[in-house]
N, CA, C and O atoms as a GROMACS GRO file, in nm:
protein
  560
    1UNK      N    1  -2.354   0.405  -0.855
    1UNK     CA    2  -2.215   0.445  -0.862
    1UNK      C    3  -2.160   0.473  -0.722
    1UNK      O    4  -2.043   0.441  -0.699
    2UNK      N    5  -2.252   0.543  -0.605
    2UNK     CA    6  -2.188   0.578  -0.545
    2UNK      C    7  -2.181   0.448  -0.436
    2UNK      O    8  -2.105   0.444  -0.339
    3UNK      N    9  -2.287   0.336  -0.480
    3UNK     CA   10  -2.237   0.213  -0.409
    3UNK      C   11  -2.125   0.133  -0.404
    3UNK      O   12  -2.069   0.066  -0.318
    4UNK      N   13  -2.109   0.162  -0.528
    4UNK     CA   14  -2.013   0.087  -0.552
    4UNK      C   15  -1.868   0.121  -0.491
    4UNK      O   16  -1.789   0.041  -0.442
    5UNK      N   17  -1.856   0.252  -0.505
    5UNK     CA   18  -1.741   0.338  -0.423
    5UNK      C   19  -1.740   0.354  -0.256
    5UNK      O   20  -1.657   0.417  -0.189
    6UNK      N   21  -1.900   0.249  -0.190
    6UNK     CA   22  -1.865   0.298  -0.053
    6UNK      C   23  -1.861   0.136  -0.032
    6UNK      O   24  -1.821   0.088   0.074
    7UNK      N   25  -1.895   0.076  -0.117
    7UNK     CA   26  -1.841  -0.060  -0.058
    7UNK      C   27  -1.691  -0.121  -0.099
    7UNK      O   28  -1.636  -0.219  -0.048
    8UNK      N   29  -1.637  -0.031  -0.210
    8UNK     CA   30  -1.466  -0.021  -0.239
    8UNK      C   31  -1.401   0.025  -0.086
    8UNK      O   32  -1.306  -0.037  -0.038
    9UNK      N   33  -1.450   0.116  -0.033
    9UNK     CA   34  -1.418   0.187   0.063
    9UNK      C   35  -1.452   0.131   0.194
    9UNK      O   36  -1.421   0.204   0.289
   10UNK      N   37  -1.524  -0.013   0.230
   10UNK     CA   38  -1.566  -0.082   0.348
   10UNK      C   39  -1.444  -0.198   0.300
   10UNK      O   40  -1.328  -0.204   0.342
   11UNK      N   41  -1.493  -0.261   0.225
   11UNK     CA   42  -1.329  -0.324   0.186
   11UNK      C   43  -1.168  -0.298   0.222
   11UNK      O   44  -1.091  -0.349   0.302
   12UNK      N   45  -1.153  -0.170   0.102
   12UNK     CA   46  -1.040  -0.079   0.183
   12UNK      C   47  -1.016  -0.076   0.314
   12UNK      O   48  -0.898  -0.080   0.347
   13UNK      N   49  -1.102  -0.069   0.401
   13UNK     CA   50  -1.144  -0.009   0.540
   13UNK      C   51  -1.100  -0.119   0.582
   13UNK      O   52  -0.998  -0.099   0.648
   14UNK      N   53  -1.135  -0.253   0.577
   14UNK     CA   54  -1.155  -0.350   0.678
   14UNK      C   55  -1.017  -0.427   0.663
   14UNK      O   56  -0.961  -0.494   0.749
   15UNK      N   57  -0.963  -0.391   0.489
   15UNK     CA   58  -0.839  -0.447   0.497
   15UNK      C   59  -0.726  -0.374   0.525
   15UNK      O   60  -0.609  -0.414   0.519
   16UNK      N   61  -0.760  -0.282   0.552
   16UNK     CA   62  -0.714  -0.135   0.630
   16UNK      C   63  -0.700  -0.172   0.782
   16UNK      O   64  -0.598  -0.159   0.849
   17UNK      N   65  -0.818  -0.220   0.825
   17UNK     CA   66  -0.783  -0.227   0.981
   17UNK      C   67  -0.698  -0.351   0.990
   17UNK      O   68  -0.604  -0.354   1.069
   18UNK      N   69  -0.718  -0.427   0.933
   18UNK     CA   70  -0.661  -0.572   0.988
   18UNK      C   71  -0.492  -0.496   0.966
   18UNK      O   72  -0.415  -0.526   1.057
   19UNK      N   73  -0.434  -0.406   0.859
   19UNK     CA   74  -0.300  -0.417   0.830
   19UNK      C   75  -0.268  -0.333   0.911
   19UNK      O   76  -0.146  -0.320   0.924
   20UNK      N   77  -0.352  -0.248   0.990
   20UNK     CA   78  -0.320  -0.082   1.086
   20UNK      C   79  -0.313  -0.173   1.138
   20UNK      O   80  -0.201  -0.208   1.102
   21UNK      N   81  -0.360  -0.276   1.225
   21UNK     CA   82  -0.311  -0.356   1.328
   21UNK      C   83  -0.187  -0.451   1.368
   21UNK      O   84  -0.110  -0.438   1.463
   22UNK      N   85  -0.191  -0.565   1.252
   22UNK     CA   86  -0.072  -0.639   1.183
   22UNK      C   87   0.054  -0.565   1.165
   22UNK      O   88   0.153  -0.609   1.223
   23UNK      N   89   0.068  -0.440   1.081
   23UNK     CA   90   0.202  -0.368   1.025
   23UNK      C   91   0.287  -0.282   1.220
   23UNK      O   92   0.401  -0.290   1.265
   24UNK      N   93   0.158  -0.214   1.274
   24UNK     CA   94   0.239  -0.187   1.389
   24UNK      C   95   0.246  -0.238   1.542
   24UNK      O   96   0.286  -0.191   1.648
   25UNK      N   97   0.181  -0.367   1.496
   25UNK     CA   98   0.232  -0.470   1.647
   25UNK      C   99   0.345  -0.546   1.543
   25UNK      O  100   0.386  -0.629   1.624
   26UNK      N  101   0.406  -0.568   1.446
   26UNK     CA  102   0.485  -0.604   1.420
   26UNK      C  103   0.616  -0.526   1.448
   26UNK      O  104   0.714  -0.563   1.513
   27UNK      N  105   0.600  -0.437   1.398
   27UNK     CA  106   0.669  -0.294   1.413
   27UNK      C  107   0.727  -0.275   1.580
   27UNK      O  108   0.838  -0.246   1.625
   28UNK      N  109   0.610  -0.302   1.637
   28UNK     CA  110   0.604  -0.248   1.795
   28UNK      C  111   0.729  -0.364   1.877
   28UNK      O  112   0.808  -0.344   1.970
   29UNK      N  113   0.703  -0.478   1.801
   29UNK     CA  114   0.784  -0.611   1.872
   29UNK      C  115   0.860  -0.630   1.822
   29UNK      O  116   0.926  -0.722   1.871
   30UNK      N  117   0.914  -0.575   1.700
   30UNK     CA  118   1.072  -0.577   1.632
   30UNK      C  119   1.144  -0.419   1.685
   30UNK      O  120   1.263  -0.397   1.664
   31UNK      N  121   1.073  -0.341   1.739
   31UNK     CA  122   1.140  -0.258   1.761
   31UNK      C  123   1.238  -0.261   1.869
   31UNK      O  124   1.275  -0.144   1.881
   32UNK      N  125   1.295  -0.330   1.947
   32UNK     CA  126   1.421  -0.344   1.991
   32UNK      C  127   1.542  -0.365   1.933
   32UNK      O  128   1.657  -0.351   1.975
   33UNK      N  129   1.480  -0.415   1.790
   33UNK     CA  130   1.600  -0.458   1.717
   33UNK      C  131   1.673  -0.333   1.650
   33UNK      O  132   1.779  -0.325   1.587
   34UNK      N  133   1.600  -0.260   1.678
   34UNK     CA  134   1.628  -0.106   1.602
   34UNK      C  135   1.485  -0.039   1.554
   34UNK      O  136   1.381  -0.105   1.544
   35UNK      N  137   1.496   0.108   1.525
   35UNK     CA  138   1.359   0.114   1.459
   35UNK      C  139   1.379   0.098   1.326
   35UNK      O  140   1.278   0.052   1.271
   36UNK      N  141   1.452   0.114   1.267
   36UNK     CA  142   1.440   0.120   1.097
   36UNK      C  143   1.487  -0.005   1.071
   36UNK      O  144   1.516  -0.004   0.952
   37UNK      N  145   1.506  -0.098   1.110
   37UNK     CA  146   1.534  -0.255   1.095
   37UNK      C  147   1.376  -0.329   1.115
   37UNK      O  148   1.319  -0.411   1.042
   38UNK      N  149   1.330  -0.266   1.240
   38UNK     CA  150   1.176  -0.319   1.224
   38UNK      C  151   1.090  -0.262   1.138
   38UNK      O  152   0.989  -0.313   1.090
   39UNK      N  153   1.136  -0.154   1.120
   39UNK     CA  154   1.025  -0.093   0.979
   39UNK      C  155   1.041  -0.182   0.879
   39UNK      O  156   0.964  -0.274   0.850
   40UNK      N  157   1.156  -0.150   0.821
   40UNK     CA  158   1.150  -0.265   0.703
   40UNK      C  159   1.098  -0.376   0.691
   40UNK      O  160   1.028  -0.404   0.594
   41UNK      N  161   1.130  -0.491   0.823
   41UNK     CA  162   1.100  -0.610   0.834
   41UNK      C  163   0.963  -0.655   0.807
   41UNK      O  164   0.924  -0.750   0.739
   42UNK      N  165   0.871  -0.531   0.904
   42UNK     CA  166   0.716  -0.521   0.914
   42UNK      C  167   0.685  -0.518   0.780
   42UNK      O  168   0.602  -0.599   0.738
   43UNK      N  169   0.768  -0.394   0.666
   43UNK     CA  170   0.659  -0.372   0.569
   43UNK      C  171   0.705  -0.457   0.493
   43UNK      O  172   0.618  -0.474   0.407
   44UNK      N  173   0.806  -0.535   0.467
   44UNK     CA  174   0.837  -0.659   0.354
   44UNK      C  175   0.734  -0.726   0.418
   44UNK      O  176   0.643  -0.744   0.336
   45UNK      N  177   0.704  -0.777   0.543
   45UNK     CA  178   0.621  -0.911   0.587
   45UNK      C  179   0.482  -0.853   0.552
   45UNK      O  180   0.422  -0.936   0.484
   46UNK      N  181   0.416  -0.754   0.571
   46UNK     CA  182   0.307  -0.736   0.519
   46UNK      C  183   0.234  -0.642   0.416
   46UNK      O  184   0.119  -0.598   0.414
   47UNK      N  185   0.320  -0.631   0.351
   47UNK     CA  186   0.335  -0.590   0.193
   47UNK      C  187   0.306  -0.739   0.110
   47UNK      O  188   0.255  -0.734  -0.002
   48UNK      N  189   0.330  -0.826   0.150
   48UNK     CA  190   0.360  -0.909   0.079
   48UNK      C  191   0.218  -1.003   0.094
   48UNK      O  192   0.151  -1.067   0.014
   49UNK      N  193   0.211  -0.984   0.203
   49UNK     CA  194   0.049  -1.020   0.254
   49UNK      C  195  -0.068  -0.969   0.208
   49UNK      O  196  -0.148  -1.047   0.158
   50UNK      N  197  -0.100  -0.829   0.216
   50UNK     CA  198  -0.134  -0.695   0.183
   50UNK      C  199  -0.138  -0.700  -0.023
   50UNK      O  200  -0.253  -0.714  -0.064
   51UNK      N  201  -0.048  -0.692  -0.116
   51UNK     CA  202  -0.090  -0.777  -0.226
   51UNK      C  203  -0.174  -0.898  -0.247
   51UNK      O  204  -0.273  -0.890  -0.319
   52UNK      N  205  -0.157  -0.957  -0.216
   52UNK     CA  206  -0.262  -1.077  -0.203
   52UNK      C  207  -0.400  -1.051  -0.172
   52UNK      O  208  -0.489  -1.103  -0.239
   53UNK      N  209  -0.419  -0.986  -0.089
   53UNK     CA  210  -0.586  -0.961  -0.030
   53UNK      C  211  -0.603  -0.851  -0.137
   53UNK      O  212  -0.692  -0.871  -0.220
   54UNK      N  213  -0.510  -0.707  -0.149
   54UNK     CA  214  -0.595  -0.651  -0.294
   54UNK      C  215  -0.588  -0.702  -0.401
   54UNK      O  216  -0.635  -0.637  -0.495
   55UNK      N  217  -0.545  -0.794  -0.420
   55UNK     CA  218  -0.511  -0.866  -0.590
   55UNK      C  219  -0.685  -0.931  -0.603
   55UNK      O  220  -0.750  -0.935  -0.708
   56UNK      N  221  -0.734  -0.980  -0.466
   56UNK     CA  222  -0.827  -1.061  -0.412
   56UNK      C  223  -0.961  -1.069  -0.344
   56UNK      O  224  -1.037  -1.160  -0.313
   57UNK      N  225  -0.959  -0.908  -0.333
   57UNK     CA  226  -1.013  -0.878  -0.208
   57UNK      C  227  -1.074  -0.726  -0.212
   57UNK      O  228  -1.192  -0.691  -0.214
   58UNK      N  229  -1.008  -0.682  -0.213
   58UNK     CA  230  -1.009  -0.494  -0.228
   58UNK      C  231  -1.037  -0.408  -0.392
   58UNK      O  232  -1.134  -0.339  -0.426
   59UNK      N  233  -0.927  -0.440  -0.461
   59UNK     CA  234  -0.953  -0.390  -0.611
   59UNK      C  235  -0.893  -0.496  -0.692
   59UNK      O  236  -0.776  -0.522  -0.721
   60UNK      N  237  -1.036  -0.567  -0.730
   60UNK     CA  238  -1.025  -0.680  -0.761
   60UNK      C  239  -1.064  -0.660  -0.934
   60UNK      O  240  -1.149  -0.579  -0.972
   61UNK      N  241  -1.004  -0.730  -1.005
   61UNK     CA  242  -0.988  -0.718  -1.173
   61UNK      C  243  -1.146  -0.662  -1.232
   61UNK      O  244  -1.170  -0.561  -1.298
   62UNK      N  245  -1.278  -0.811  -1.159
   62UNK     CA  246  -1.447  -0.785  -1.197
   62UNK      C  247  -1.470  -0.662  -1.124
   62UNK      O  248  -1.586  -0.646  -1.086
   63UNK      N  249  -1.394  -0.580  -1.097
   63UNK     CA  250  -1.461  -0.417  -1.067
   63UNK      C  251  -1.371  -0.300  -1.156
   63UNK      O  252  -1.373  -0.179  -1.133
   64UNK      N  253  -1.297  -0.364  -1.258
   64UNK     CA  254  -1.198  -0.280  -1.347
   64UNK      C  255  -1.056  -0.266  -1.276
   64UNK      O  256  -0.959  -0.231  -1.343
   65UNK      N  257  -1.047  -0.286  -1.173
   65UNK     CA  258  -0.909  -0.259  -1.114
   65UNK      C  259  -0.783  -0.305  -1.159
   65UNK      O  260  -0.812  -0.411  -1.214
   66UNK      N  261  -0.638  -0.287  -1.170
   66UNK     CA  262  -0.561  -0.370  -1.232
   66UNK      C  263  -0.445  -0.377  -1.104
   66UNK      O  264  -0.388  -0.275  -1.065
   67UNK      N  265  -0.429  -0.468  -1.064
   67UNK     CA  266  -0.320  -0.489  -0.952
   67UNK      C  267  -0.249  -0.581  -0.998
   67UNK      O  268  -0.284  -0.698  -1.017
   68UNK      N  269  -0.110  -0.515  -1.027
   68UNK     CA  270   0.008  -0.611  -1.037
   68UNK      C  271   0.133  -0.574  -0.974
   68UNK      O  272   0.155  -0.464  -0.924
   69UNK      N  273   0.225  -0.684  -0.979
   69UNK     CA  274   0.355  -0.624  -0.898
   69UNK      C  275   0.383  -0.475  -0.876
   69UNK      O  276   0.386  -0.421  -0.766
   70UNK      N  277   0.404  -0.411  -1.003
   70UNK     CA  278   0.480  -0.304  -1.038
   70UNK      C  279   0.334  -0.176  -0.983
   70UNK      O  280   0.368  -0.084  -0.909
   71UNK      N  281   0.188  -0.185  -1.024
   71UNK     CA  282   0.102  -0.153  -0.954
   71UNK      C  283   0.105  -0.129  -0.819
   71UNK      O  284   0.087  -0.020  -0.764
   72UNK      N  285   0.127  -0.230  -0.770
   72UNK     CA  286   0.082  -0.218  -0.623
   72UNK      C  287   0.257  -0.176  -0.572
   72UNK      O  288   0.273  -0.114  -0.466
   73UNK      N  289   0.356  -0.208  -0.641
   73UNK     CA  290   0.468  -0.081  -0.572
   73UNK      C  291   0.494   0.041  -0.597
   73UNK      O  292   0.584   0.108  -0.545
   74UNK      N  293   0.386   0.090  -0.707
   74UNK     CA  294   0.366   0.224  -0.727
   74UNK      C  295   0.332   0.284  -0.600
   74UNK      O  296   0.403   0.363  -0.538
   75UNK      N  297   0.182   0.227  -0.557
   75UNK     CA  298   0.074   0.248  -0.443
   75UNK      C  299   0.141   0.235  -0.338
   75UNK      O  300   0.114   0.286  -0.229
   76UNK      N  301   0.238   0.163  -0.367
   76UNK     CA  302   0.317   0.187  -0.183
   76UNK      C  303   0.411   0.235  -0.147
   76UNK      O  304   0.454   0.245  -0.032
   77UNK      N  305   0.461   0.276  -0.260
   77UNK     CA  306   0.656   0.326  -0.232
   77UNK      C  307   0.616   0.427  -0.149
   77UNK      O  308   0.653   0.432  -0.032
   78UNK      N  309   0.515   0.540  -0.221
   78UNK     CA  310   0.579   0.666  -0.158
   78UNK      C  311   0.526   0.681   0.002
   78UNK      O  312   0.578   0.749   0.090
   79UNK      N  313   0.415   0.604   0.010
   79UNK     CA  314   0.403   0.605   0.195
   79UNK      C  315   0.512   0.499   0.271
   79UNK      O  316   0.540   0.517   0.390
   80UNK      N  317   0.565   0.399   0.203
   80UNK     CA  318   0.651   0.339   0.258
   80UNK      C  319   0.809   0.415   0.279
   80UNK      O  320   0.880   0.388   0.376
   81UNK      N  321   0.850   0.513   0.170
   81UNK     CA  322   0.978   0.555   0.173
   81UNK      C  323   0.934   0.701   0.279
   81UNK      O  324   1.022   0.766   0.337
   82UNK      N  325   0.806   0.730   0.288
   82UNK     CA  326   0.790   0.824   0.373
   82UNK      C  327   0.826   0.789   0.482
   82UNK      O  328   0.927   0.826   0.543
   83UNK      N  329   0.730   0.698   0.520
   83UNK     CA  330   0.751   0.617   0.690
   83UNK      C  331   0.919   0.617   0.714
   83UNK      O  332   0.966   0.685   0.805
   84UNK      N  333   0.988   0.550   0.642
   84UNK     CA  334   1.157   0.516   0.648
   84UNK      C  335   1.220   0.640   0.687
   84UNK      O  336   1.307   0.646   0.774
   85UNK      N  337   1.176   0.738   0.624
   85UNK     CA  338   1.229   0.894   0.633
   85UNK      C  339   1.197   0.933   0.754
   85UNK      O  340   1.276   0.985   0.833
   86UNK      N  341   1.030   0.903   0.784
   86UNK     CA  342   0.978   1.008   0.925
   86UNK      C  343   1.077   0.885   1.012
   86UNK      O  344   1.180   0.934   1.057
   87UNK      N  345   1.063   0.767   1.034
   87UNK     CA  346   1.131   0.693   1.098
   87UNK      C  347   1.278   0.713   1.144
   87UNK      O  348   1.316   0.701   1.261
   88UNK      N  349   1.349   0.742   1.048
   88UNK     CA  350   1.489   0.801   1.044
   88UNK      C  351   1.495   0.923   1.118
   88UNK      O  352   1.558   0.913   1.223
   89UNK      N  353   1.437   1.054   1.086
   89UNK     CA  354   1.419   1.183   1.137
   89UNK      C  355   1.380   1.157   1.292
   89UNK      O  356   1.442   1.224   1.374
   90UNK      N  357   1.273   1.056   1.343
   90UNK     CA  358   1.217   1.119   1.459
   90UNK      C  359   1.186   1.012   1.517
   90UNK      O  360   1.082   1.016   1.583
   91UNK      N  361   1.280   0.854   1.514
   91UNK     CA  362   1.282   0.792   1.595
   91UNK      C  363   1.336   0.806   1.696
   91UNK      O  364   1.309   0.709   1.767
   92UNK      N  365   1.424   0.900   1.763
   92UNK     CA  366   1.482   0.905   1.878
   92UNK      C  367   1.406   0.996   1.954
   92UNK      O  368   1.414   0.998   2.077
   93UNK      N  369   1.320   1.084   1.881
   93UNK     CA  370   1.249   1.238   1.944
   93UNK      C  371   1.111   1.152   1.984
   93UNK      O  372   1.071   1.146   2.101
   94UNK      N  373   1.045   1.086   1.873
   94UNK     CA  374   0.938   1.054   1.923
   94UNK      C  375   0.914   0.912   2.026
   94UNK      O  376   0.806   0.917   2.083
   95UNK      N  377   0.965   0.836   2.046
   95UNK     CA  378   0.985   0.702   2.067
   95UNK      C  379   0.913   0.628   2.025
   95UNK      O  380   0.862   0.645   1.914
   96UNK      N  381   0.877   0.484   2.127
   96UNK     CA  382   0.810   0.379   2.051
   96UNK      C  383   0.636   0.383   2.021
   96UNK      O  384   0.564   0.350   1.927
   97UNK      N  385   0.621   0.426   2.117
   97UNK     CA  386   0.446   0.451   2.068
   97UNK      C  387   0.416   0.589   2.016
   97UNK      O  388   0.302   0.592   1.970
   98UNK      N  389   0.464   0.678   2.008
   98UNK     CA  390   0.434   0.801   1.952
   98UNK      C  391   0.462   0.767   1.768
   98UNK      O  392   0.393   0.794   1.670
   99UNK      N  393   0.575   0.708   1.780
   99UNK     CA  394   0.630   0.638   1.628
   99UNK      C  395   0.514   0.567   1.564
   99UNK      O  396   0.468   0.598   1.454
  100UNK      N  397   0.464   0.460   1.647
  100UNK     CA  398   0.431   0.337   1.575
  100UNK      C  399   0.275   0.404   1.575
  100UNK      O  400   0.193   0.349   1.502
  101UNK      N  401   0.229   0.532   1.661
  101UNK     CA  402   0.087   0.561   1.598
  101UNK      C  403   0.077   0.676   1.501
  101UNK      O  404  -0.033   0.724   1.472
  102UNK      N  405   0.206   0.726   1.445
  102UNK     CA  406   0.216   0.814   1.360
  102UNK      C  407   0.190   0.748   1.229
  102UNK      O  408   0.101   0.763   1.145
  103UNK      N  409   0.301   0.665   1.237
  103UNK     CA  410   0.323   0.590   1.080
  103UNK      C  411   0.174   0.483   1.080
  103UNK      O  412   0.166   0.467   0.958
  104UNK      N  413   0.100   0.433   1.116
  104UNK     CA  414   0.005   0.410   1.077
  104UNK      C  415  -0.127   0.474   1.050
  104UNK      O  416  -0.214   0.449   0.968
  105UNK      N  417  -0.116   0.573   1.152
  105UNK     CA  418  -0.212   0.705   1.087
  105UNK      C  419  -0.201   0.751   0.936
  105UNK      O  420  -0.299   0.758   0.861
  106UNK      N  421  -0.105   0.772   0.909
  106UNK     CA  422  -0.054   0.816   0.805
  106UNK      C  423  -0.025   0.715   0.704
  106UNK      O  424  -0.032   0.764   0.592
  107UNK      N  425   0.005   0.591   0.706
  107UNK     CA  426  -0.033   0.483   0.628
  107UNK      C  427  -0.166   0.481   0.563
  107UNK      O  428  -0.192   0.489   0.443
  108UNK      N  429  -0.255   0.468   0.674
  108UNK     CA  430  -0.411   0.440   0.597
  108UNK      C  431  -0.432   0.553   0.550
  108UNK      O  432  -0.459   0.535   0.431
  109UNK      N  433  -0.436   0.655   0.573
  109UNK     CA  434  -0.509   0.762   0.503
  109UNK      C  435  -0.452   0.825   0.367
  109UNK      O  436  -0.516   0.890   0.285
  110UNK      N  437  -0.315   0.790   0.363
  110UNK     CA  438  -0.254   0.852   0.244
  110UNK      C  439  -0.240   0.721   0.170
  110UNK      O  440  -0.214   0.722   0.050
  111UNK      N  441  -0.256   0.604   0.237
  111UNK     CA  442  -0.249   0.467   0.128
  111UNK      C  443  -0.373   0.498   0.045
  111UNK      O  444  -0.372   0.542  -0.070
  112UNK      N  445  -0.526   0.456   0.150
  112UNK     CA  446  -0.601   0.460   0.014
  112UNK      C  447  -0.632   0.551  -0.079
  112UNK      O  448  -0.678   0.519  -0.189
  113UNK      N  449  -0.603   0.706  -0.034
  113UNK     CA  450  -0.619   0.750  -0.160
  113UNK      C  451  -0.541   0.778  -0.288
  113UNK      O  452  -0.573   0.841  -0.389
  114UNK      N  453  -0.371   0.677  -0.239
  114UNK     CA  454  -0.333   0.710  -0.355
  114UNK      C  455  -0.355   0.589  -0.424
  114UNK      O  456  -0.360   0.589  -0.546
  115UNK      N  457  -0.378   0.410  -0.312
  115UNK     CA  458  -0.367   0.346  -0.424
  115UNK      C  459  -0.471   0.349  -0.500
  115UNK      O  460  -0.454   0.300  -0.611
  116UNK      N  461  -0.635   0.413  -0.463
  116UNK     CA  462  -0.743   0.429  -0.535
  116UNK      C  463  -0.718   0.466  -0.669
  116UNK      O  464  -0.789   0.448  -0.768
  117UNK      N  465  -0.611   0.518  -0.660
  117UNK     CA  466  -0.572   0.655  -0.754
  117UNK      C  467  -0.490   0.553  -0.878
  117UNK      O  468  -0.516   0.552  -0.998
  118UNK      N  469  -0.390   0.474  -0.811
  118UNK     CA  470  -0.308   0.400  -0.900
  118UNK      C  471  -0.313   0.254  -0.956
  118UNK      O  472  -0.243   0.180  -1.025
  119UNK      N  473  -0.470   0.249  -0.867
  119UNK     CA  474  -0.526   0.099  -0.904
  119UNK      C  475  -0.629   0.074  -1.033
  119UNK      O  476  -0.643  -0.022  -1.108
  120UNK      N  477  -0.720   0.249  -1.024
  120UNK     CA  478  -0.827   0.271  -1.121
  120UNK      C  479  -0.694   0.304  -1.259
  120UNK      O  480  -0.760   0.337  -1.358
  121UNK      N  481  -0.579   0.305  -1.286
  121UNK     CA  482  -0.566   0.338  -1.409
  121UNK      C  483  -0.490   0.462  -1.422
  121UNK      O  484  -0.405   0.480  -1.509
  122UNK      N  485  -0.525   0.553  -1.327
  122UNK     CA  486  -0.489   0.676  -1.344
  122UNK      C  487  -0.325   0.722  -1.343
  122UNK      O  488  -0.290   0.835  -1.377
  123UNK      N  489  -0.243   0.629  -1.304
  123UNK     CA  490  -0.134   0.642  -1.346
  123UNK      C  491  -0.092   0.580  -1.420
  123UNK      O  492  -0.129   0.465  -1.444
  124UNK      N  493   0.051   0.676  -1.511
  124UNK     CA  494   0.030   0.620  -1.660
  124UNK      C  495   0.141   0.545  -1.623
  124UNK      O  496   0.232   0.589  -1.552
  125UNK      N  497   0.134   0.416  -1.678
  125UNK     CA  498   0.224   0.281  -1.759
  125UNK      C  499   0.276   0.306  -1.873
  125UNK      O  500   0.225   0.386  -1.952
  126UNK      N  501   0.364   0.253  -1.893
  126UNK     CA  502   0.414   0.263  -2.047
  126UNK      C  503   0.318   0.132  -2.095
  126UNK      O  504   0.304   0.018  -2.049
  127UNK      N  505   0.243   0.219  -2.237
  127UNK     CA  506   0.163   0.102  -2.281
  127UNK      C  507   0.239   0.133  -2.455
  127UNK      O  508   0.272   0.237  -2.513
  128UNK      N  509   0.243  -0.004  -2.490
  128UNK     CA  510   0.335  -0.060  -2.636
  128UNK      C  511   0.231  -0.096  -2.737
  128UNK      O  512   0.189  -0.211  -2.748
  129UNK      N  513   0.190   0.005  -2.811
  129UNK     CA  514   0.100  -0.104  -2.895
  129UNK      C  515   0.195  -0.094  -3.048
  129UNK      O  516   0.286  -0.023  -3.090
  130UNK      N  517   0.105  -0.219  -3.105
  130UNK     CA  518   0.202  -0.285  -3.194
  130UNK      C  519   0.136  -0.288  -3.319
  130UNK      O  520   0.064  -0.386  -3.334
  131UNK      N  521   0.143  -0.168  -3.457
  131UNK     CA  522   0.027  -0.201  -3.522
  131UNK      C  523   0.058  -0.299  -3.645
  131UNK      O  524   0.071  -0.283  -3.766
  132UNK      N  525   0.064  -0.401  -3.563
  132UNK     CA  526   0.037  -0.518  -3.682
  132UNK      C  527  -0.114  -0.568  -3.696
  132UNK      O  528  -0.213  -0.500  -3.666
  133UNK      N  529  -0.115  -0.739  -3.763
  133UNK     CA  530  -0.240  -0.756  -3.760
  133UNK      C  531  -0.331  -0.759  -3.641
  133UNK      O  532  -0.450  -0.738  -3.664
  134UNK      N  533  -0.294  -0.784  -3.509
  134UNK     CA  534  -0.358  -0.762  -3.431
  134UNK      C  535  -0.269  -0.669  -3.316
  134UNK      O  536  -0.146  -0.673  -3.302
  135UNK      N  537  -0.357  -0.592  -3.244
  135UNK     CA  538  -0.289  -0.465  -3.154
  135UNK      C  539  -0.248  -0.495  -3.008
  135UNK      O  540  -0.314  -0.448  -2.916
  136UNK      N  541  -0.147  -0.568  -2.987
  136UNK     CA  542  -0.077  -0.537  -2.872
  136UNK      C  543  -0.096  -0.497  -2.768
  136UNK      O  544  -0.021  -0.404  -2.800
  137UNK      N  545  -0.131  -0.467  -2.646
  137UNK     CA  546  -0.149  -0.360  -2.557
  137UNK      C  547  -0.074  -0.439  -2.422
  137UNK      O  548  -0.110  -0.540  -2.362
  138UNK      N  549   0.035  -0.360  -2.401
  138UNK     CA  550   0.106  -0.428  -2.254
  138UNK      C  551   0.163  -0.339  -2.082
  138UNK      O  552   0.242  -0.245  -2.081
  139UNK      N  553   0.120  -0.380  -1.995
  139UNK     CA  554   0.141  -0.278  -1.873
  139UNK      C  555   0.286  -0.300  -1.865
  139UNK      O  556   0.316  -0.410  -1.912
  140UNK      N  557   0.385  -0.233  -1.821
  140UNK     CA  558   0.506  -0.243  -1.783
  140UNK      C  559   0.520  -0.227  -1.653
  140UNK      O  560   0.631  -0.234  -1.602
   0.00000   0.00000   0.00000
């Protein structure tokens, strides 16, 4: 059991580093354009990337995991609408590298444990079951 959870967690990790890297040199080189114009830009471009490798890669279905659209924007809103906020508040106080090593600090560490959290199940879906002849069961 507990292998299984430290090699979830080397996974996590590694697809962790590649996006701590990717999300704020993206970040770092759109930031002239504004900071909260490059925030966004960064996390649409690798959000979108970032699904794919956990759909694939990280918490993958043959280990029980369930990653789908609405899943994996559970797992990300609230560190993403955080970042937008700290971004907003303390892009002018902190500048460009104090910024771009905050919000990724704080990306990885509060990503995986919530999407651990929202990938195993543990947040509730509206589930529909249907008791006819056979039972229904659907994620929303």
């Amino acid at each position: 059991m507990f292998a299984g959870r430290s090699k979830l967690f080397i996974r996590f990790s590694l697809s962790g580093a590649l996006f701590t890297v990717l999300g704020p040199l993206l970040f770092w080189s759109l930031y002239p354009i504004g900071a909260l114009t490059a925030l966004v830009v960064a996390e649409v471009l690798v959000h979108l990337i970032r699904y794919v490798v956990f759909c694939h890669f990280v918490f993958t279905r043959t280990k029980g995991y369930i990653v789908t659209p609405r899943r994996y924007l559970l797992s990300t809103l609230p560190v993403t609408l955080f970042g937008i906020a700290f971004t907003w508040l303390l892009s002018a106080t902190l500048g460009r590298l104090l910024l771009t090593l905050a919000l990724s600090s704080t990306s990885m560490l509060v990503g995986f444990l919530w999407s651990r959290y929202v990938y195993s199940g543990a947040v509730g879906l509206c589930r529909v079951q249907h008791n006819f002849q056979n039972k229904v069961t659907r994620d929303f």
